[in-house]
N, C-alpha and C positions, 0 to 999 in steps of 0.2 A: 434442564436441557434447553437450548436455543443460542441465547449467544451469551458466553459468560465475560465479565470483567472484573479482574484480577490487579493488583498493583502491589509491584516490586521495587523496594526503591523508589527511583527518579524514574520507573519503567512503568507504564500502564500495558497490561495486557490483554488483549480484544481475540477471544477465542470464538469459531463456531461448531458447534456442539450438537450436531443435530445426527444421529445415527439412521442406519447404519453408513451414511457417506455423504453427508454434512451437504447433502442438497436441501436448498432452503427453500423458503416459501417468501412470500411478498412481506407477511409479519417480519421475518427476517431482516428481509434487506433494510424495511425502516428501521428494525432496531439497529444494526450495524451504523444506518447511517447517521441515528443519532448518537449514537457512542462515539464515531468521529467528530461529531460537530461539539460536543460534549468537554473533548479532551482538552480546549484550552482553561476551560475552569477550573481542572482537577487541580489542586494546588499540591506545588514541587513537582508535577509530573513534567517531563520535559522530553519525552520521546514514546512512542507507542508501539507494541510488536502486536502483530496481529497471524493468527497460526487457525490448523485446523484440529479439533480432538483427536485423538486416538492415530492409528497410523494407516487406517485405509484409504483416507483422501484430505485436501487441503479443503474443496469444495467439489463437488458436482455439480455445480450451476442448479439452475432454475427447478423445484419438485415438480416432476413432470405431471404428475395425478391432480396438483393443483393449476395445472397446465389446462390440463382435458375437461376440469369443470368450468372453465371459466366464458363466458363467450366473447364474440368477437366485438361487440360495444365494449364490453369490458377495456377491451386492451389498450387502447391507449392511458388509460389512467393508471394501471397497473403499469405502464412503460414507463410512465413517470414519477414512479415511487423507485425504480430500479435505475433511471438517471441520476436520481436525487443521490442514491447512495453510492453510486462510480463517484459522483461531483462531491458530498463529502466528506470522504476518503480524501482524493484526490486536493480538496483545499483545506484539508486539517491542519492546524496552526501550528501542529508539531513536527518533528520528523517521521514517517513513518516505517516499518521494515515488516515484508511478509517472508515469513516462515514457512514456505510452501513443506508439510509434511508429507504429501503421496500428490494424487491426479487433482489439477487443478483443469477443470474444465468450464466449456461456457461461459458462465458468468463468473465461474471460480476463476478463469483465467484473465478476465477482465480485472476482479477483486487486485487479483496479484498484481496488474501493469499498473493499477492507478497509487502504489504505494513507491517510495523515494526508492527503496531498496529492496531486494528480492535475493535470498538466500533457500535456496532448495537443495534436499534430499536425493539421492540419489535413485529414487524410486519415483520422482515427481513428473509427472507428465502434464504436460500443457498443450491444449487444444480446445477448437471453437466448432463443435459437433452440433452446430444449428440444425444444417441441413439436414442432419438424417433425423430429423423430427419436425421437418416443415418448418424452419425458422430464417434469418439469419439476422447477425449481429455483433456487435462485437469487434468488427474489421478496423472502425475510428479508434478505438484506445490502440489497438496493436499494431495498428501500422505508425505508432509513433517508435516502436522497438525493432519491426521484422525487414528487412528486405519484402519488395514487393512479392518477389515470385512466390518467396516461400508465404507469406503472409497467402497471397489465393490458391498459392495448393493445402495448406491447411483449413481454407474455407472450405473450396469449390469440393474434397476429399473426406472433409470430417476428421481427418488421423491429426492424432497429437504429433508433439513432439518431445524427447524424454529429457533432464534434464543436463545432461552432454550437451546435446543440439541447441539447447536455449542456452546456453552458458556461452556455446559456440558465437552466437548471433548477438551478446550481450544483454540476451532479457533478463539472465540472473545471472548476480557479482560473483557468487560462489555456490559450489557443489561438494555437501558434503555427506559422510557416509549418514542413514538414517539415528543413528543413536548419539550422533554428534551433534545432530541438526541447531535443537532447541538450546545447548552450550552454549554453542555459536551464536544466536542471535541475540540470548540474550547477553552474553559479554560485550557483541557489537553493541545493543542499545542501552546498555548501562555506560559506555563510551562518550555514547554521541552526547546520553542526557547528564555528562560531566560539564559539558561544556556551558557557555553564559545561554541563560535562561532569553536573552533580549538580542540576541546574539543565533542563536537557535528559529527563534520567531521570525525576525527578519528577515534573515536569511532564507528563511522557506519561501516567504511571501515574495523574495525579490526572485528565487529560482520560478516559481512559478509562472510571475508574471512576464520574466525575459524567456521563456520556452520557444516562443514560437515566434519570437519577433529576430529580427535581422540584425548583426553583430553589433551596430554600432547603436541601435536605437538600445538593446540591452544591455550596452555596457552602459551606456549613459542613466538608463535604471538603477543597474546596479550599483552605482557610483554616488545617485541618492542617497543610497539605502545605508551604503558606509558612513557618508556625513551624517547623516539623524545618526548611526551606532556611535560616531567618534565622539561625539556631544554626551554620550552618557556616562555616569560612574563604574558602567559595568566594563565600557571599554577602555578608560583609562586603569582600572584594577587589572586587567586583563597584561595590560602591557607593562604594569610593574611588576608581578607576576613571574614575566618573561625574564627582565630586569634580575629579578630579585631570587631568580632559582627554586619559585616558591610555588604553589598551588595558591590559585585563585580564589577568593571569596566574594561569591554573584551576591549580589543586594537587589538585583532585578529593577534598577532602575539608573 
């Protein structure tokens, strides 16, 4: 129990496993964050699903008993082991997709927004319940998804939202019934990790870094990032390929 990792195919899978409702501990969050930092090595691995065990929760955020032991010197350096793993998530050199299985809360709801893609359950609930335990948090990753209002009535209130309403507001691509969930995600990331291995990487790296920058300064990024791909074998196979009616062969370089 803690956090397992699995591999399928061209799929790595990064499950948290901590019962009864996969609220984690500060152990945790480092391990998650080195299993993301981790996944560019695994070789042929080319996309990552990340889910929760069983079907009571995706995450519950933070174990709050390791909460109540801790003091308050403590906490900034425990802050920063719980940065460390939003940021790497968030800059994994693959694609990544959350399987939100049930409540993703707190930090579990954090977990979810810093992954490419987000496919939830129809039992899944997302919310940032700092407040009703003297916290808060949380607000900078989700206000890159929520409308403002709804983002500080979900603060300033505690209350989730289930995952219709998040689907509604675009934080997750698709809702599907519980027993389908895991199908789904992993046909989507056996999909994505078809694609060029160089092609895949770049791409993540160039979505990331035009995020937050203004249209023209990111296309100009992105427009990089095609010249170094068009340079390589993988992009010329790629377009004969297309050519040739044929499925692709990545030589990854």
């Amino acid at each position: 129990m803690g956090i397992d990792i699995s591999f399928n195919g061209k799929v790595a899978e990064i499950t948290i496993d901590v019962p009864p409702v996969n609220a984690i501990t500060l152990a945790n969050y480092a391990e998650i964050g080195e299993a993301f930092d981790a996944a560019d090595s695994w070789q042929g691995i080319n996309c990552v699903l990340f889910t929760g065990a069983g079907a009571r929760a995706f995450c519950a955020g933070l174990d709050l008993k390791e909460f109540l032991a801790a003091t308050v010197e403590e906490d900034p350096a425990r802050a920063r082991i719980v940065r460390r793993c939003f940021k790497s998530i968030r800059d994994c050199a693959l694609p990544t997709i959350a399987a939100v299985n049930g409540p993703a809360l707190g930090a579990g709801t954090v977990l979810a927004s810093v992954c490419d893609i987000r496919l939830a359950s129809e039992t899944a609930k997302f919310g940032m319940p700092e407040i009703n335990v003297g916290r808060c948090g949380g607000a900078s990753h989700m206000g890159r998804h929520l409308p403002q209002g709804m983002l500080r009535k979900m603060f300033f209130t505690g209350e989730p939202i289930d995952a219709a309403e998040a689907y509604r507001f675009g934080f997750v691509q698709e809702v599907l019934a519980p027993e389908a969930l895991m199908e789904a995600a992993r046909t989507l990331a056996a999909k994505i990790a078809e694609k060029s291995p160089l092609g895949l990487r770049l791409g993540k790296q160039a979505l990331n870094q035009i995020e937050f920058l203004p249209v023209d300064e990111g296309y100009q990024i992105e427009q990089q990032f095609s010249t170094i791909l068009m340079k390589t074998e993988d992009a010329r196979e790629a377009t004969a390929a297309v050519v040739e009616k044929r499925k692709p062969v990545w030589k990854g370089r």
